[in-house]
C-alpha atoms as a printed R data frame, in Angstrom:
    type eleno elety resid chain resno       x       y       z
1   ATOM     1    CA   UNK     A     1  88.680 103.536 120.713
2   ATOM     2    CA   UNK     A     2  86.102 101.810 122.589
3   ATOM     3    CA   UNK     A     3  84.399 100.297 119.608
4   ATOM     4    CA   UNK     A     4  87.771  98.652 118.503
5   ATOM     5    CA   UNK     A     5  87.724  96.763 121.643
6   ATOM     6    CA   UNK     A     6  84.093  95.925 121.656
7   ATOM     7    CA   UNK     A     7  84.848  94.871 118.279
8   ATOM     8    CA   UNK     A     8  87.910  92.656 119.168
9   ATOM     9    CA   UNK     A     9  86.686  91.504 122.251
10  ATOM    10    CA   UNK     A    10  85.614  88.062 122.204
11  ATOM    11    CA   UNK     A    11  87.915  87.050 119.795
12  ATOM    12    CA   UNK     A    12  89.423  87.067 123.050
13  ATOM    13    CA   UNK     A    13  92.807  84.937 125.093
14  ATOM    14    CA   UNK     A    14  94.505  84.903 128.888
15  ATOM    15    CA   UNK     A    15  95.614  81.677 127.076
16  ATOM    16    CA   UNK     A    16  98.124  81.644 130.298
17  ATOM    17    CA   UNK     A    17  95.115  80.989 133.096
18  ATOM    18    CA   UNK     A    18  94.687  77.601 134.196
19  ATOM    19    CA   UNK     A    19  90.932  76.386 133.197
20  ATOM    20    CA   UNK     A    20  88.559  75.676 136.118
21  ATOM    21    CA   UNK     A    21  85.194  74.887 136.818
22  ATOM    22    CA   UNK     A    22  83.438  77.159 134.004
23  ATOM    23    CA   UNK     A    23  81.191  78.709 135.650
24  ATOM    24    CA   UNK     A    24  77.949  78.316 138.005
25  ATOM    25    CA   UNK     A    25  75.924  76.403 135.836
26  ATOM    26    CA   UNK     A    26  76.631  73.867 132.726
27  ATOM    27    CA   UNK     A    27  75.332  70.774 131.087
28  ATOM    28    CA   UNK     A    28  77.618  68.123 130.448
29  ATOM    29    CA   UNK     A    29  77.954  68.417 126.850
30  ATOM    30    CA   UNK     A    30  79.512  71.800 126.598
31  ATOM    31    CA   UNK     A    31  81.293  71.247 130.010
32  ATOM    32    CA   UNK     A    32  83.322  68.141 128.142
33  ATOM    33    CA   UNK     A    33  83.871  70.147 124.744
34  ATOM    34    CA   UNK     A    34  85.504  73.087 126.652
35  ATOM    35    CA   UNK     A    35  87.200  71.143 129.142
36  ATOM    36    CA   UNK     A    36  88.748  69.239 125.903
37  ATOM    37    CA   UNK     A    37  89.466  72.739 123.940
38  ATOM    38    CA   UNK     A    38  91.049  74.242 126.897
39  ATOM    39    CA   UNK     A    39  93.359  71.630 126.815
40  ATOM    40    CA   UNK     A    40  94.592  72.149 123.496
41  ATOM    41    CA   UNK     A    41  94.553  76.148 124.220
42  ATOM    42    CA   UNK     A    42  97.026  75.612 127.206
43  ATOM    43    CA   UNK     A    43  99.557  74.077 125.144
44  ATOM    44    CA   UNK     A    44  99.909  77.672 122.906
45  ATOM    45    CA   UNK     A    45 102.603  79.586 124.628
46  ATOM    46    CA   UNK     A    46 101.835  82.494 121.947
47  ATOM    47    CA   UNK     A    47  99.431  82.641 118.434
48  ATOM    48    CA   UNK     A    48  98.759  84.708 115.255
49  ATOM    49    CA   UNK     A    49  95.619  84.383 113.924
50  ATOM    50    CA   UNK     A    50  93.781  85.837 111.052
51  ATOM    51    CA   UNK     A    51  90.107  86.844 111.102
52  ATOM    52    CA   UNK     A    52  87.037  88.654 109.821
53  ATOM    53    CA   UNK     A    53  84.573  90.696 111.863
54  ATOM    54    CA   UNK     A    54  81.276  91.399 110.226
55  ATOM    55    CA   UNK     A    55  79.043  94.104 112.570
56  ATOM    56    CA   UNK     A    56  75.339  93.276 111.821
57  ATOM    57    CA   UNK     A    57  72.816  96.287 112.851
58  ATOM    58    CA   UNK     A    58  70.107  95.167 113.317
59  ATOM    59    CA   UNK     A    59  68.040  98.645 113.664
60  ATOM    60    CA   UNK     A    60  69.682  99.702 109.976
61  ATOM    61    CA   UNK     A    61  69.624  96.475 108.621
62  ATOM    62    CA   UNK     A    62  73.541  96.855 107.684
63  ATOM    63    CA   UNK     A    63  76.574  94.983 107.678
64  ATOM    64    CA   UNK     A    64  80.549  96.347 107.422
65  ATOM    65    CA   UNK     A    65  83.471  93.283 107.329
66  ATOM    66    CA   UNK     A    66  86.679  94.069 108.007
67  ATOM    67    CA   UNK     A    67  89.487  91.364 107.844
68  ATOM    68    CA   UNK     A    68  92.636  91.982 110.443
69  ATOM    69    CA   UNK     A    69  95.602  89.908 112.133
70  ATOM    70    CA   UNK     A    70  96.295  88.930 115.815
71  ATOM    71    CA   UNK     A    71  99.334  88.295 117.758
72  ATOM    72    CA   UNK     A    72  98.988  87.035 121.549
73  ATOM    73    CA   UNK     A    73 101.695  85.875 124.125
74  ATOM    74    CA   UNK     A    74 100.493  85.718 127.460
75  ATOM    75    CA   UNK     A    75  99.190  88.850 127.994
76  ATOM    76    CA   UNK     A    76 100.383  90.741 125.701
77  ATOM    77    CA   UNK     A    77  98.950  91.427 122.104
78  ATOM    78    CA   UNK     A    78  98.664  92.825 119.228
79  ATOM    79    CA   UNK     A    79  95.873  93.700 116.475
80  ATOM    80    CA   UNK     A    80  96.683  95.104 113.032
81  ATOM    81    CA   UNK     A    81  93.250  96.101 110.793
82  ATOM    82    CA   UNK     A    82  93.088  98.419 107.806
83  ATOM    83    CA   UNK     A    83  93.903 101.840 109.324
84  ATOM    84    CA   UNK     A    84  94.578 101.243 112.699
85  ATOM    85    CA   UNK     A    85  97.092  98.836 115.216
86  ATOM    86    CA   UNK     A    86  96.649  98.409 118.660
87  ATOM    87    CA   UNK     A    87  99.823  97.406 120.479
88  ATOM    88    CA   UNK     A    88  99.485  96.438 124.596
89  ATOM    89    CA   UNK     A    89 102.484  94.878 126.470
90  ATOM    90    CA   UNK     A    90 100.290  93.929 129.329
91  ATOM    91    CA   UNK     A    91 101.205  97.265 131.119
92  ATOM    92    CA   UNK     A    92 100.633  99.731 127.928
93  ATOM    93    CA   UNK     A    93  98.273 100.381 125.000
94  ATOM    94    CA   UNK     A    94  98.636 101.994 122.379
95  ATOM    95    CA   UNK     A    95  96.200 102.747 119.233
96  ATOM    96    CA   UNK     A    96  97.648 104.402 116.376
97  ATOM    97    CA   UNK     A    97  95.248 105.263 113.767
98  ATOM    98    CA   UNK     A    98  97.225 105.302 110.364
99  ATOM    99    CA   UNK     A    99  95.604 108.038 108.798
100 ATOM   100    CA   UNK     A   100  95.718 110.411 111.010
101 ATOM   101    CA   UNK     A   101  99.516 109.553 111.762
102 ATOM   102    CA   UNK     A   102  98.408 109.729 115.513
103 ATOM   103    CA   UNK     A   103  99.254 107.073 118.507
104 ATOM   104    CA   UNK     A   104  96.866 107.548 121.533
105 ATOM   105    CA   UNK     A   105  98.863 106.107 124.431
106 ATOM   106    CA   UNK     A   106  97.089 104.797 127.959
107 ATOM   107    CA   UNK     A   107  97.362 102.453 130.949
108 ATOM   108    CA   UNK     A   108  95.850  99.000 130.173
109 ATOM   109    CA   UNK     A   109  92.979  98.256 132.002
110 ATOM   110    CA   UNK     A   110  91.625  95.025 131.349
111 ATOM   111    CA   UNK     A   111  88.342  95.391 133.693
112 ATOM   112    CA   UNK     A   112  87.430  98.459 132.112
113 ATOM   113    CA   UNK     A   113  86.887  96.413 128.953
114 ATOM   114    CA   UNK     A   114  83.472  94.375 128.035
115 ATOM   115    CA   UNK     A   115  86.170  91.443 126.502
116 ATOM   116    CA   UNK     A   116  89.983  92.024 126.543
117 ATOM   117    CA   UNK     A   117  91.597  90.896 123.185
118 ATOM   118    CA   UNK     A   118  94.223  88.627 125.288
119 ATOM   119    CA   UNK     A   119  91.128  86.556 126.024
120 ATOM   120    CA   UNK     A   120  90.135  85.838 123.201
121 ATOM   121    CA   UNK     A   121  90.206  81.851 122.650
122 ATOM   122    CA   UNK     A   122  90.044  81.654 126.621
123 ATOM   123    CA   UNK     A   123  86.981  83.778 126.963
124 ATOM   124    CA   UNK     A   124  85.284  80.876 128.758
125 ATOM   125    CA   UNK     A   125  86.712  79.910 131.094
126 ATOM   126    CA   UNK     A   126  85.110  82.392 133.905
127 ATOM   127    CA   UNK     A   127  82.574  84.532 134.137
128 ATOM   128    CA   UNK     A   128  80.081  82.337 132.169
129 ATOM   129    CA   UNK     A   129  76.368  79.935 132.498
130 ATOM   130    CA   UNK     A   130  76.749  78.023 128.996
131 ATOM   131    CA   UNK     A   131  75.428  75.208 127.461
132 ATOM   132    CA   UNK     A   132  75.506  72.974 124.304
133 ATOM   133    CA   UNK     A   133  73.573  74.736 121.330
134 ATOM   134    CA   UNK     A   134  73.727  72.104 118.886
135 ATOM   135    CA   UNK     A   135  75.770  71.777 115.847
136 ATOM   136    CA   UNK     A   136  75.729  73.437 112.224
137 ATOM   137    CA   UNK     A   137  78.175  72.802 109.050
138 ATOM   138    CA   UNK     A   138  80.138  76.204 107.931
139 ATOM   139    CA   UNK     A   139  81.205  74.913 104.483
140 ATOM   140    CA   UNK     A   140  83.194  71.675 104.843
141 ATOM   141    CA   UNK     A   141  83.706  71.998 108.634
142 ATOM   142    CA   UNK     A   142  81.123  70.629 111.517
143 ATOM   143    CA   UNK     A   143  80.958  72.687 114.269
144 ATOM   144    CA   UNK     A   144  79.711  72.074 117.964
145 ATOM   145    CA   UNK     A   145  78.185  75.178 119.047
146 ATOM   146    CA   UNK     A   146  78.206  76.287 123.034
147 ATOM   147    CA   UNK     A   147  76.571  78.923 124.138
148 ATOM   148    CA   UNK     A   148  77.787  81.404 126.782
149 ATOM   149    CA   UNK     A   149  75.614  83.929 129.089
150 ATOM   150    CA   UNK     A   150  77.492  85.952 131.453
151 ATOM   151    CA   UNK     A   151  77.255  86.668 134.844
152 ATOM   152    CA   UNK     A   152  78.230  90.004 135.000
153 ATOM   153    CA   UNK     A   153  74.784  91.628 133.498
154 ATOM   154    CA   UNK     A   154  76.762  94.920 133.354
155 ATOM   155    CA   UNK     A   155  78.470  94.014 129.963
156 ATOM   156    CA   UNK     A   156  77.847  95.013 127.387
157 ATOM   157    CA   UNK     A   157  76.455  92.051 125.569
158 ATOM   158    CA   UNK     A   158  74.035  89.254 126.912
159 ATOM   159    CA   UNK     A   159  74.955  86.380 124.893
160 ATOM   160    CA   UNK     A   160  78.249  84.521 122.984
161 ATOM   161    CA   UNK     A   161  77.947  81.913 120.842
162 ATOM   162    CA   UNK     A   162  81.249  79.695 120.008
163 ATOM   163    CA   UNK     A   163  81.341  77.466 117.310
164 ATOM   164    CA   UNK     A   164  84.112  74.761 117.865
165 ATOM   165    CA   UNK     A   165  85.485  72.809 114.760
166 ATOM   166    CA   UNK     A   166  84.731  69.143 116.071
167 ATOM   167    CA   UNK     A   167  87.438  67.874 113.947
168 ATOM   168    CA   UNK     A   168  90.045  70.135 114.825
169 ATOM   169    CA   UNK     A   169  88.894  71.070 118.211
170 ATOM   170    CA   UNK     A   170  89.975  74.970 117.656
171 ATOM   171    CA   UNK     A   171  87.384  77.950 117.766
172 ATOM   172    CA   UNK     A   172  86.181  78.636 114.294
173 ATOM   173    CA   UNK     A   173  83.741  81.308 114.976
174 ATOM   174    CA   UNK     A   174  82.697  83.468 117.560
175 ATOM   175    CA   UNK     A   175  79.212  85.871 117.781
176 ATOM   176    CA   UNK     A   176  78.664  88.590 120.093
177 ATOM   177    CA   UNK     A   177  75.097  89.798 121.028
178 ATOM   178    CA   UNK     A   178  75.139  93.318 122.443
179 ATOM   179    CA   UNK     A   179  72.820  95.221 124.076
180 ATOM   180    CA   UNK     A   180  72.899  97.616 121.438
181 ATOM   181    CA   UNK     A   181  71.181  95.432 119.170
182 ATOM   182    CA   UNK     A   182  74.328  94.243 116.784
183 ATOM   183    CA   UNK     A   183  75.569  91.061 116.030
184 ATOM   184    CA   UNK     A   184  79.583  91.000 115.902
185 ATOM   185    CA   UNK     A   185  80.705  87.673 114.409
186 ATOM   186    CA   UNK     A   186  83.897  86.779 114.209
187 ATOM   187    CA   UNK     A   187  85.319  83.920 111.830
188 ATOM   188    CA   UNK     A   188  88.893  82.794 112.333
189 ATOM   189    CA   UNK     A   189  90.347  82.310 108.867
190 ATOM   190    CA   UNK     A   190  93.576  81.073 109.793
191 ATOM   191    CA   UNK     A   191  95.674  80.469 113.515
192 ATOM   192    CA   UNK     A   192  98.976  79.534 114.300
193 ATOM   193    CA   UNK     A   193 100.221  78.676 117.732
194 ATOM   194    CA   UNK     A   194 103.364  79.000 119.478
195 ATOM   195    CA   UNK     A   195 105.081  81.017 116.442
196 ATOM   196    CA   UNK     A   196 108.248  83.111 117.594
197 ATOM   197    CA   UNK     A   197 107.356  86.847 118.579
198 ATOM   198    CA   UNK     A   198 109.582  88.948 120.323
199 ATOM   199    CA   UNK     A   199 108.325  90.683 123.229
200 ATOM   200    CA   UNK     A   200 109.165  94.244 121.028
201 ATOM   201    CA   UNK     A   201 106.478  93.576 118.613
202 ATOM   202    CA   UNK     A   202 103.908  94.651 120.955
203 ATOM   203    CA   UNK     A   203 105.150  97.803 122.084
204 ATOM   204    CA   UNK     A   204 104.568 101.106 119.684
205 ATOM   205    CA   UNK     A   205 108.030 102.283 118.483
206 ATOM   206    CA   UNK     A   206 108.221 105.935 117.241
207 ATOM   207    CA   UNK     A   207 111.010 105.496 115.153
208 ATOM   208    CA   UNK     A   208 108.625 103.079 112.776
209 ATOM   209    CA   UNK     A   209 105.948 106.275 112.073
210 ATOM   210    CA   UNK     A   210 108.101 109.672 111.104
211 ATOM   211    CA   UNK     A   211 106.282 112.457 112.284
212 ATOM   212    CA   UNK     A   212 103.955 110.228 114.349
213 ATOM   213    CA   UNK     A   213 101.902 112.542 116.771
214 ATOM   214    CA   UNK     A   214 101.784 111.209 120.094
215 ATOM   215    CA   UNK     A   215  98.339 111.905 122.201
216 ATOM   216    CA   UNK     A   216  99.272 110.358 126.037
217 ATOM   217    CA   UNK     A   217  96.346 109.575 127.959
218 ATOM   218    CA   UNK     A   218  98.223 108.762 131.188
């Protein structure tokens, strides 16, 4: 389960946090394009978003893509990706892997993540040194790229790399550099903000998987 989260991670979202002073050390460039996409963020009270992750090894030279859907409102979310959903209501997560017919149930715990997936679009906002990285075109779109070093050297990764549509001021793409040596870019196909979810849709019900086998971790 932890490489789902390492996976989802930055396309992280605590879309509810106000937006301070980044972090210890910026230039004014990126300071002034995440000050301005922070402000846009802050109006979405919840989103769904589609994406694909594509895991680059570097070691084996090898790439796997996998396409999935997220839901966020405030701190809760949810992530639905061939074979397997993760639910959390903030308090609760559960990850049911489909084939199996199994739901692994446990006490959320954001810290004990390298990025929580309710931080997605937010990720930013603390924690990081970043700077402007330049632009590059991703088909018809120019994007501002800022890039983001954290503080905390005990992550997992060393570096993120956003890539802001200039145009639409939303994040487009999103790579991780782990320790580990892969690349995990993310690419956000599609997002739509403040779209009615009831709170129910992130908790695991039961009564949707007959004969589910529950596994709780608590």
């Amino acid at each position: 389960m932890k490489n789902i989260f390492i996976l989802l991670s930055i396309l992280s979202l605590v879309i509810a946090n106000p937006f301070n002073s980044v972090s210890e050390t910026q230039d004014n460039k990126s300071n002034e394009i995440l000050n301005k996409l922070s402000k846009t963020y802050k109006t979405y009270k919840s989103v769904k978003a589609s994406f694909t992750v594509t895991i680059y090894n570097k070691k084996s030279n090898t790439k796997v893509r996998q396409t999935g859907q997220l839901y966020q409102k405030g701190k809760k979310f949810r992530v639905n990706m061939s074979g397997q959903e993760i639910y959390c209501d903030g308090k609760t997560i559960w990850t049911y892997i489909d084939g199996a017919n199994e739901v692994q149930v446990s006490k959320f715990d954001a810290k004990a993540m390298d990025i929580n997936p309710s931080e997605i679009f937010t990720i930013y906002e603390k924690g990081f040194v970043h700077k402007y990285g330049g632009q590059k075109v991703v088909g018809t779109k120019t994007l501002d790229i800022v890039e983001l070093t954290p503080t905390d050297k005990s992550k997992g990764y060393f570096k993120v790399k956003l890539g802001i549509d200039k145009l639409a001021n939303k994040v487009k793409e999103m790579v991780v550099y782990s320790k580990n040596g892969l690349e995990t870019t993310y690419a956000i196909n599609k997002l739509d903000a403040n779209v009615p979810i009831n709170d129910s849709y992130f908790k695991f019900n039961t009564k949707d998987k007959p004969g589910v086998i529950v596994i709780d971790l608590r």
